[in-house]
C-alpha positions in Angstrom: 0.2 144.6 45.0 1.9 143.2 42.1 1.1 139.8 40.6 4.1 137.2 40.5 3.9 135.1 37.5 5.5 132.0 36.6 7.3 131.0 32.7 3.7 130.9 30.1 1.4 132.6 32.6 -0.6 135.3 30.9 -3.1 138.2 31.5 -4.6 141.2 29.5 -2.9 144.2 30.3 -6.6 145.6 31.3 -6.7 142.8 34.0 -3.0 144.6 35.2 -3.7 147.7 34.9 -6.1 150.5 33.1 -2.8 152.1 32.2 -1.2 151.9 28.9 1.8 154.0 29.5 4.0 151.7 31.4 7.3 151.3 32.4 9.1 147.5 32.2 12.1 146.9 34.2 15.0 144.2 33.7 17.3 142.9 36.1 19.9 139.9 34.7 23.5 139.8 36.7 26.2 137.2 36.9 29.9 137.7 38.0 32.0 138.8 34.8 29.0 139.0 33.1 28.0 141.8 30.1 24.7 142.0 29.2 22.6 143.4 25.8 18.8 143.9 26.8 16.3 144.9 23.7 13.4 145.1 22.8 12.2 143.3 19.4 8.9 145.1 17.4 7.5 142.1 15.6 4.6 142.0 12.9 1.6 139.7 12.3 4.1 136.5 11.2 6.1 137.3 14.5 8.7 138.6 11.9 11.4 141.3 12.2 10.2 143.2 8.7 11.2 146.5 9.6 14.3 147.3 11.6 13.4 150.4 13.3 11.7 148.5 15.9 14.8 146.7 17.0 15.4 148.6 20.0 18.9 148.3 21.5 22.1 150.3 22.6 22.2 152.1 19.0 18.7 152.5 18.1 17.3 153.8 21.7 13.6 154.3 20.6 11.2 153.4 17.8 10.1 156.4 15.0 6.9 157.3 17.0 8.6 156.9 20.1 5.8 154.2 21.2 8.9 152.2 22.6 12.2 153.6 24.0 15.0 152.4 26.1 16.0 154.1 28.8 18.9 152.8 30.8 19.6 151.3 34.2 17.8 153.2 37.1 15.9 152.0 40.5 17.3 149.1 40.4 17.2 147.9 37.2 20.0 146.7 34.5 17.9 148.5 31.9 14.5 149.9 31.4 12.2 150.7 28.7 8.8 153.1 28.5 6.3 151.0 26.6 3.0 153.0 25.4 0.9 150.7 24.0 -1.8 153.2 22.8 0.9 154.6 19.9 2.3 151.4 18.7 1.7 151.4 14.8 -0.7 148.9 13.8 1.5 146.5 12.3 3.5 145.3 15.4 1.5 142.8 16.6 4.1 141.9 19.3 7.2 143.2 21.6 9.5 140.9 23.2 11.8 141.8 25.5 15.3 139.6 25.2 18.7 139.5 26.9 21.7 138.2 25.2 25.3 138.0 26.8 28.0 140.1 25.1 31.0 137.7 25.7 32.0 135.1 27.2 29.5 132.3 29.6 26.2 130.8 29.6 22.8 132.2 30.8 23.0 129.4 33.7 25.7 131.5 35.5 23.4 134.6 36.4 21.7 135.1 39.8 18.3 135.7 40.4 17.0 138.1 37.6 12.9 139.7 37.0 11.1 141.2 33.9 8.6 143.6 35.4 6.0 145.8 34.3 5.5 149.6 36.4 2.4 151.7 35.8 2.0 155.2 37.6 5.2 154.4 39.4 3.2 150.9 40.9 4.8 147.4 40.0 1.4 145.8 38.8 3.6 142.3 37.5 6.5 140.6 37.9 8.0 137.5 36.2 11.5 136.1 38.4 14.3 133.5 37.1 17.4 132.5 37.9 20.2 130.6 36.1 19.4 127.3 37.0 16.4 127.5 34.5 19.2 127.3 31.8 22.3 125.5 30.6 24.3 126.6 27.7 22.2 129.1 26.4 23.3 132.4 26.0 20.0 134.4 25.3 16.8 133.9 26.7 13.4 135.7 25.6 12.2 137.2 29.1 8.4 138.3 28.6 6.1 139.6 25.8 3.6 142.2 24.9 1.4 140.8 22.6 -2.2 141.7 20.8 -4.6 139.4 20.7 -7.7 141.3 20.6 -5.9 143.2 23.1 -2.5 144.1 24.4 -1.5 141.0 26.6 2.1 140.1 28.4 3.1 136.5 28.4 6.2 135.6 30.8 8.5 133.4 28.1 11.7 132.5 30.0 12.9 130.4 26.7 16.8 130.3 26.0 18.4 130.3 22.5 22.1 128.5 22.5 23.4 130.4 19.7 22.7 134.0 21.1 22.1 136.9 19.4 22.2 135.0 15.8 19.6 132.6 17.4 17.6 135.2 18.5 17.7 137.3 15.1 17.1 134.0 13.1 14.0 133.0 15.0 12.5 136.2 14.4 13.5 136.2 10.7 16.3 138.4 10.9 20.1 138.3 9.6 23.3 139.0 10.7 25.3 141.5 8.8 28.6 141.7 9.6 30.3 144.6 9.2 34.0 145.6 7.9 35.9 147.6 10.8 36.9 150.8 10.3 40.2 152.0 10.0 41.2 153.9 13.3 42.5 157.8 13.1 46.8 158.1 12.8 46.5 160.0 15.8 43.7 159.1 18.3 41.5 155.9 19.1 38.4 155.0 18.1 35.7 156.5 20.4 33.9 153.7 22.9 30.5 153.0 23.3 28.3 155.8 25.2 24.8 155.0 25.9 22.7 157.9 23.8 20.9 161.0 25.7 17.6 159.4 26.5 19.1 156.4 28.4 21.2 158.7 30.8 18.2 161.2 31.5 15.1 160.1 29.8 12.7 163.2 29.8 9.7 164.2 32.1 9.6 160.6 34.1 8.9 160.2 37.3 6.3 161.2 39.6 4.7 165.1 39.2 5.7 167.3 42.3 2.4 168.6 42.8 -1.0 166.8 43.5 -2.8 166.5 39.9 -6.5 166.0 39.2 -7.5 162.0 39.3 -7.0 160.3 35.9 -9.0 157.3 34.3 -6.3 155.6 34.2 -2.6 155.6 35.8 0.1 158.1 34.0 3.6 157.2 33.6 5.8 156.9 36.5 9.1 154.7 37.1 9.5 153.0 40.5 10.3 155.1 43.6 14.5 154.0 44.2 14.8 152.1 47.4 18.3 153.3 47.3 20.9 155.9 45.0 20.7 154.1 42.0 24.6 153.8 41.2 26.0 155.3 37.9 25.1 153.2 34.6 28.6 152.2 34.0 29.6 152.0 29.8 29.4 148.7 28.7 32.7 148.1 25.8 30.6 146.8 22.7 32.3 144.8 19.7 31.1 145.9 16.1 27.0 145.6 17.0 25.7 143.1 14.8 22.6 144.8 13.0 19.2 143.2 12.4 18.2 143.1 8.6 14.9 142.7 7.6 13.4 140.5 5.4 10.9 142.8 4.2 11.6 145.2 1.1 13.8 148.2 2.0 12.0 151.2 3.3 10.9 150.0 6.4 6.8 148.9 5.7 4.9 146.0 5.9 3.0 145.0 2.6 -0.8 145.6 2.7 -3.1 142.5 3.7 -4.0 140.5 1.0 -7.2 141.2 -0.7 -10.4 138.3 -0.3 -9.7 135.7 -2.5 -11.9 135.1 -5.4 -14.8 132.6 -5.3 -13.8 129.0 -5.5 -10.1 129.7 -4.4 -9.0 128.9 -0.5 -9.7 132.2 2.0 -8.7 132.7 5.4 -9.3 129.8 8.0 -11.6 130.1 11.0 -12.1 129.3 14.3 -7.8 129.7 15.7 -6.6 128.1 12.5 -3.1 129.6 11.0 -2.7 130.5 7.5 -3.9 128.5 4.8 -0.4 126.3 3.2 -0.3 124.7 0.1 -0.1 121.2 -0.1 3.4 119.9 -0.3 5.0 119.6 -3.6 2.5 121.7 -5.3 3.4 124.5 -7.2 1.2 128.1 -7.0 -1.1 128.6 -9.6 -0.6 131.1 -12.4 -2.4 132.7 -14.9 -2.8 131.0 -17.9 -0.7 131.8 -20.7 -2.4 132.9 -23.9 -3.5 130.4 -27.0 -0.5 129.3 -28.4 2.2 131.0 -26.5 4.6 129.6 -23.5 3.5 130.7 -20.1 5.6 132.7 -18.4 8.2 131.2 -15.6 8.0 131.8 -11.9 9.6 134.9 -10.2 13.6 134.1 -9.9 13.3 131.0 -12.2 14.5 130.8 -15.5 12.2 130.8 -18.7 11.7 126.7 -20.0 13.4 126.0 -22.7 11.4 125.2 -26.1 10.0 121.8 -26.5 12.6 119.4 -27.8 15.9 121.4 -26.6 18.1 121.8 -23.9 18.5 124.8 -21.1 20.9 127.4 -22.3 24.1 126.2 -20.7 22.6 123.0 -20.0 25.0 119.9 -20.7 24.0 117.8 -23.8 22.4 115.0 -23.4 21.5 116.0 -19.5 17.8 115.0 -18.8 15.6 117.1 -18.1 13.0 117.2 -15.2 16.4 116.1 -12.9 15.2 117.4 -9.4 17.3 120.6 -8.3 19.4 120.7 -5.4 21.2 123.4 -3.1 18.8 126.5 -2.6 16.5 125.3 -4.7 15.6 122.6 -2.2 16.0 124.7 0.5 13.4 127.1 -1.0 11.0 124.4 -1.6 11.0 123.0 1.8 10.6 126.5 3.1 7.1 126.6 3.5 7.0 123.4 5.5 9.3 124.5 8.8 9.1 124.5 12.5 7.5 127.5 13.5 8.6 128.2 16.6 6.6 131.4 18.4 7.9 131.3 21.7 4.4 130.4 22.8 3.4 126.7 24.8 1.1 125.6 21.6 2.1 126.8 18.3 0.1 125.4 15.5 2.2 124.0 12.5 -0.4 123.7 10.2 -3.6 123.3 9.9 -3.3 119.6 11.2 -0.4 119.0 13.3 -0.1 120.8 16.8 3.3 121.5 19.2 3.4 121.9 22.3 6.4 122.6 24.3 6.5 121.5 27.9 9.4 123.4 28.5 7.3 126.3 29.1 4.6 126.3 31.8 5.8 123.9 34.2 3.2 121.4 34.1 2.6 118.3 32.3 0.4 117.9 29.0 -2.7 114.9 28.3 -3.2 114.2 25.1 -4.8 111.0 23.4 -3.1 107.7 22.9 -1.2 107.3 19.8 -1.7 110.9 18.7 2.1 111.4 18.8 4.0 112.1 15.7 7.6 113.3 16.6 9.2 115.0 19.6 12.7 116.7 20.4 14.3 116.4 23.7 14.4 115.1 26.8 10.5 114.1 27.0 8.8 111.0 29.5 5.4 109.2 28.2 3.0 107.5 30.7 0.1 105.8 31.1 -3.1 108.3 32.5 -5.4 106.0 34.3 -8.8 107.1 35.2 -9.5 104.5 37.9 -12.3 102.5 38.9 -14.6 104.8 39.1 -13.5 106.8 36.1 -13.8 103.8 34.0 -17.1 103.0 35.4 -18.6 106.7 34.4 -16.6 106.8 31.1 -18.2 103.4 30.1 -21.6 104.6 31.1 -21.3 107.9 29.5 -19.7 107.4 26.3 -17.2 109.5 27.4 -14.0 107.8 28.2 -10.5 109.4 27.3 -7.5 106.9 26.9 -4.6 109.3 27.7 -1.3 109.5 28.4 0.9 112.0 29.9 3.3 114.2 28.6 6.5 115.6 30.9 10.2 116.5 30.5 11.8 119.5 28.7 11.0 119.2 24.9 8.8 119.7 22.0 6.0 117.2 21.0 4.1 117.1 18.0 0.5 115.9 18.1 -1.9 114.6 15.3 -4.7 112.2 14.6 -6.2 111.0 11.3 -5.3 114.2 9.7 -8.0 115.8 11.7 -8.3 119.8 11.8 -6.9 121.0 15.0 -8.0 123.8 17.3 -5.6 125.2 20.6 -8.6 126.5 23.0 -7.3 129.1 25.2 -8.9 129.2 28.6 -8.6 132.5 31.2 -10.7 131.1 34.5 -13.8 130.6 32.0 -15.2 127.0 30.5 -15.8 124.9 27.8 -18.1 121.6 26.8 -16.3 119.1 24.3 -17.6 115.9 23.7 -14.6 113.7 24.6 -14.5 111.9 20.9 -13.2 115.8 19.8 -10.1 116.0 22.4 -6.8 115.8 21.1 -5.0 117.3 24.5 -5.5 119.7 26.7 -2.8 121.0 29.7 -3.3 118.9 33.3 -3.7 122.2 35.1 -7.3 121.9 34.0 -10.5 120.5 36.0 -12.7 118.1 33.6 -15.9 116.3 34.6 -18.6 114.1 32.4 -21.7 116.8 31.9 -25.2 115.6 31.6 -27.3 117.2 29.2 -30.9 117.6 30.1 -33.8 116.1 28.2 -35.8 112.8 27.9 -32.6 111.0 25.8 -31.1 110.8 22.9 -31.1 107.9 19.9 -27.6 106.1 20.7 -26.7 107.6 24.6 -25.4 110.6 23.8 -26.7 112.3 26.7 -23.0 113.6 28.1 -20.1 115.5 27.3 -17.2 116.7 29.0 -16.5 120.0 30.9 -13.1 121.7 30.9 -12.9 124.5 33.0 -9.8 126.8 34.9 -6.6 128.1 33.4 -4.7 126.4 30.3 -5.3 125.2 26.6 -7.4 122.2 25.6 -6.9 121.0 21.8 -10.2 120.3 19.9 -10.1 118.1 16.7 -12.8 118.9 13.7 -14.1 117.0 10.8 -13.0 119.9 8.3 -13.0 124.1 9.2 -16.0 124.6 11.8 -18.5 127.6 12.5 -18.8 129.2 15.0 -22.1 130.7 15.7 -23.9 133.0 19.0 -26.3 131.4 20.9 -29.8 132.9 20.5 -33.4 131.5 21.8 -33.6 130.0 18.2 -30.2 128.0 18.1 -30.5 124.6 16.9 -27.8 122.0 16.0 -27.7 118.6 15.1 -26.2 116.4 17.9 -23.6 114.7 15.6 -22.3 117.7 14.0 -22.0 119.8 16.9 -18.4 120.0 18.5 -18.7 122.2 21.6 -20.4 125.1 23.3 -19.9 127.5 26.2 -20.5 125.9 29.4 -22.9 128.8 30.5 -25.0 128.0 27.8 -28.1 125.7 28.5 -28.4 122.8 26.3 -32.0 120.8 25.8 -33.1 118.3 23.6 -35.9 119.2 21.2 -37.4 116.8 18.6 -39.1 118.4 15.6 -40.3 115.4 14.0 -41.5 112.0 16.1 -39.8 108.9 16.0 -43.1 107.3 15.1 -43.1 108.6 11.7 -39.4 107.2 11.1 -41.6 104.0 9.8 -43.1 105.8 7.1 -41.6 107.1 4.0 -40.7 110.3 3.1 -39.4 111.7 6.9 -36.7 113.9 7.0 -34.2 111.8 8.8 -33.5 115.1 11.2 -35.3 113.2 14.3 -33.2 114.9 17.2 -31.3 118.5 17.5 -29.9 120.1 20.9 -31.6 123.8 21.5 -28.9 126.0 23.2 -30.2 128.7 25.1 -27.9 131.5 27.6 -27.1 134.8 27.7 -25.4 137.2 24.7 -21.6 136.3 24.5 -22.6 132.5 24.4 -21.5 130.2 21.4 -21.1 127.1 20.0 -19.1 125.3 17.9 -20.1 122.9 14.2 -18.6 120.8 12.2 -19.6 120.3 8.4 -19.4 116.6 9.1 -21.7 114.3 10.8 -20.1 111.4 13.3 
C-alpha cells in the first residue's frame, strides 16, 4: 500500500522500498494549461555544475542513463526511470520541478501527485492542488536526495518567476538564444518528443514468471485505462541551463585537509566554514622586497606613491568600489535557500520556513533576527503545572510560537547552531541548549538517576517523534560513542541519545574540596547503552 505524504515529510528510500530502480510519475493539469516537467541533477552545494543532468524535453536522459524521461503513460503527464544505484557520485540530489510554458499561475491546476513506482507497485505518493499556490508559476514537487543514503523529501515550494527562478536558485543561467532564420521554402520543424519518451525500452512487467529477486525490478504502473496519445506540446526557443562550473561538464575535486593551524571542515551538521565578513583570503606571502601578487580578476596595485593606470589625478585611493565589485563581495554572505524546512545560513544563524511542513515552529524568546512574509508570533505558555516542574527542574523554556507562510531567521548570542533531525527516534537536551525545535514533537523534563548533583542539575529534557529540534553550542562540539567507560563533565555535556543510560559517578569526594591541591573535577555523568549510542560536548563549561 503506498504511503501518502504531506509537503516536508521524508523517508529513506530503504524504508519505501528495497528497490533502487524506480519509476516516478507526475500528474499537473489545469484548463489552457502547458506544462515543462524536469528533472534537475544537483551536486554537493545543491548547484547545477554540469548541464547534462538537466533533464527536460531536449536532453531526455543523463550520460549514464541513471536518469531518463520517459513521457506521459498510465496516467501520468510525464514520467521518469530513476536508478539510483548508477547515479555518478557527484549528484548529491534530484529534484523533480514543473514549470508552466505560457500563460497563468500554478494556482489554476487541479489536483496533481509526484509519485514514486517500484516493480510496477506505487510505494509513495505526494498530492497538491492549486490552492497551495498564488502567482507562482513553478513549483519544486519532490526530491531524491543522499544523506548517508538515497532519501525523497515531498517539497511542494513555488518560484514566481518560473523557469529563470528555478535555474537561478539552483545556480544556473539563462541563455537566450538568437532564432534561426526559417528555410525560403518550408517551416521550421515543431517540437517532437525524442524516441525514448514515445517507447522507452524493455519497461513494464516480464511476461513470464521470473525467479524471486532481493529486491523489486523495474516496472511502470499497470494502466487503469488506454493511456491516450502524448499529444506534442508547441515549445518557444527552450531556454538552456548554463553551468557555473568550468566547461567540460566535471565537478572540481574536494579540497585537500587544510594545514595545521588553518580552519578545517565543521562537525556535528555544521555547513561550510565562511570567512568572516569583510575579510579578505589569505595569500602567500610575496618574496623580500618584491610587491605581492594581486588577487585573481583584480588588477595589480599600483607602486607606492602613484596613481592606477587610468586612474583620475588626484582621485584617492582606498575609495570603496561599487557595481560588481560590491556584488561580488557580498556574495559569500546570501540567502541560501535549499528547498529544505531548516537550512542553516551559517554557522550561527538558522532559517526555518514554515511554509513547508504545515505545522507551527517553538523557538526561544527573543532569538528572532529577521523574517519575510506573512508570519504570526505568540506567546507559548506552559501552564501551572508546567511552570511548577520547570521551576523545580531547572528546566523551564520561555517560548513562543512561530505560524504563517514565511521565512524566520533564528539566533542567540552568536551561539553555534545545530538542526537535529529526528525519524521516530529521541534525543536528551538540557533546555539551556534549545534554540527551537518543530511543535510536532513530544518533550518531557527527564530525571537523571543518582544521589544529586552540586547545583540541581538532576534533569534534562526529552524530545522524541518526528521533526527537527535546534541545539545551540558553546563553540564546534564532539561527538563521541557511548562505551562502559564514557565519562563527561555535567557542564560541558550538551546532549545524548535517550536510550543511553546516564548515572552520576564521583571520582573524587566532596570532603576533600576543603583541602588544597583537589582537582576541582568533583562530579561527571557515566553514560552507559548499547553500540549506536552517543553523546554530545561542548569545549566550554556553563
Amino acid at each position: 500500500m503506498a504511503r501518502e505524504f504531506q509537503r516536508g515529510h521524508k523517508a529513506k528510500i530503504s524504508d519505501l522500498t528495497p528497490g533502487t530502480d524506480l519509476y516516478v510519475g507526475v500528474q499537473v493539469a489545469g484548463p489552457g494549461l502547458t506544462f515543462d516537467i524536469s528533472c534537475f541533477g544537483l551536486d554537493a552545494n545543491e548547484q547545477l555544475s554540469d548541464d547534462r543532468y538537466f533533464i527536460f524535453f531536449n536532453q531526455p536522459k543523463s550520460p549514464e542513463e541513471s536518469i531518463q524521461l520517459l513521457g506521459a503513460q498510465a496516467g501520468d503527464t510525464e514520467s521518469f526511470r530513476v536508478t539510483l544505484d548508477r547515479v555518478p557520485a557527484n549528484i548529491h540530489k534530484l529534484s523533480f520541478t514543473a514549470t508552466l510554458d505560457g500563460a497563468g499561475q500554478m494556482s489554476q491546476v487541479g489536483p496533481g501527485y509526484i509519485r514514486i513506482v517500484a516493480g510496477g507497485e506505487e510505494v509513495v505518493r505526494y498530492a497538491f492542488t492549486g490552492s497551495e499556490f498564488t502567482t507562482e508559476r513553478a513549483v519544486m514537487l519532490g526530491d531524491f536526495y543522499l544523506k548517508d543514503v538515497w532519501r525523497f523529501a515531498a517539497i511542494g515550494q513555488g518560484f514566481d518567476g518560473g523557469l529563470d527562478a528555478l535555474l537561478k536558485n539552483f545556480g544556473g543561467e539563462v541563455a537566450e538564444e538568437t532564432p534561426a532564420a526559417a528555410p525560403p521554402q518550408s517551416a521550421a520543424p515543431s517540437f517532437a518528443p525524442p524516441a525514448q519518451a514515445a517507447a522507452p525500452p524493455s519497461f513494464g512487467a516480464p511476461a513470464a514468471p521470473q525467479a524471486p529477486q532481493p529486491a523489486p525490478s523495474f516496472g511502470a504502473p499497470a494502466a487503469q485505462a488506454p493511456a491516450p496519445t502524448p499529444q506534442q506540446q508547441m515549445h518557444a526557443a527552450p531556454t538552456i541551463a548554463a553551468p557555473l562550473a568550468p566547461q567540460g561538464g566535471t565537478v572540481p575535486p574536494p579540497p585537500a585537509p587544510a594545514p595545521y593551524g588553518q580552519p578545517g571542515q565543521p562537525q556535528f551538521g555544521q555547513p561550510p566554514q565562511q570567512p568572516q565578513f569583510g575579510q579578505v583570503p589569505a595569500q602567500a606571502p610575496a618574496p623580500f622586497g618584491q610587491q605581492a601578487p594581486a588577487p585573481y580578476g583584480q588588477p595589480a596595485p599600483a607602486p607606492f606613491g602613484q596613481q592606477p593606470p587610468g586612474a583620475p589625478q588626484g582621485m584617492p585611493q582606498g575609495v570603496p568600489q561599487t557595481g560588481a565589485g560590491l556584488v561580488a563581495a557580498l556574495q559569500p554572505y546570501k540567502e541560501t535557500a535549499t528547498g529544505q524546512r531548516w537550512t542553516p545560513q551559517n554557522q550561527q544563524l538558522m532559517r526555518v520556513d514554515l511554509t513547508m511542513g504545515g505545522a507551527g515552529v517553538l523557538a526561544r524568546q527573543g532569538s528572532m533576527v529577521m523574517y519575510q512574509g506573512k508570519v504570526d508570533f505568540g506567546y507559548k505558555g506552559a501552564g501551572f503545572a508546567g511552570r511548577m516542574v520547570g521551576n523545580a527542574t531547572g528546566q523551564e523554556m520561555q517560548l513562543m510560537r512561530c505560524t504563517g507562510r514565511g521565512q524566520v531567521f533564528l539566533a542567540e548570542d552568536a551561539s553555534h547552531l545545530h538542526a537535529i533531525e529526528l525519524q521516530g527516534d529521541g534525543i536528551c537536551v538540557s533546555a539551556e541548549s534549545v534554540l527551537a525545535f518543530d511543535e510536532s514533537l513530544q518533550y518531557e523534563v527527564r530525571r537523571i538517576e543518582g544521589h544529586g548533583i552540586p547545583g540541581g542539575a538532576l534533569f534534562t529534557m526529552q524530545f522524541q517523534g518526528t521533526g527537527t529540534v535546534v541545539v545551540k553550542t558553546h563553540g564546534v562540539p564532539v561527538v563521541l560513542p557511548v562505551t562502559p567507560t564514557t565519562f563527561a563533565d555535567c557542564n560541558a555535556v550538551v546532549a545524548w541519545s535517550a536510550a543511553s543510560q546516564v548515572i552520576i559517578s564521583s571520582q573524587v569526594r566532596l570532603r576533600r574540596n576543603a583541602y588544597p591541591g583537589h582537582s576541582g573535577e568533583t562530579v561527571n555523568l557515566q553514560f552507559r547503552g548499547a553500540p549506536g549510542n552517543f553523546i554530545v560536548v561542548q569545549p566550554y563549561e556553563v
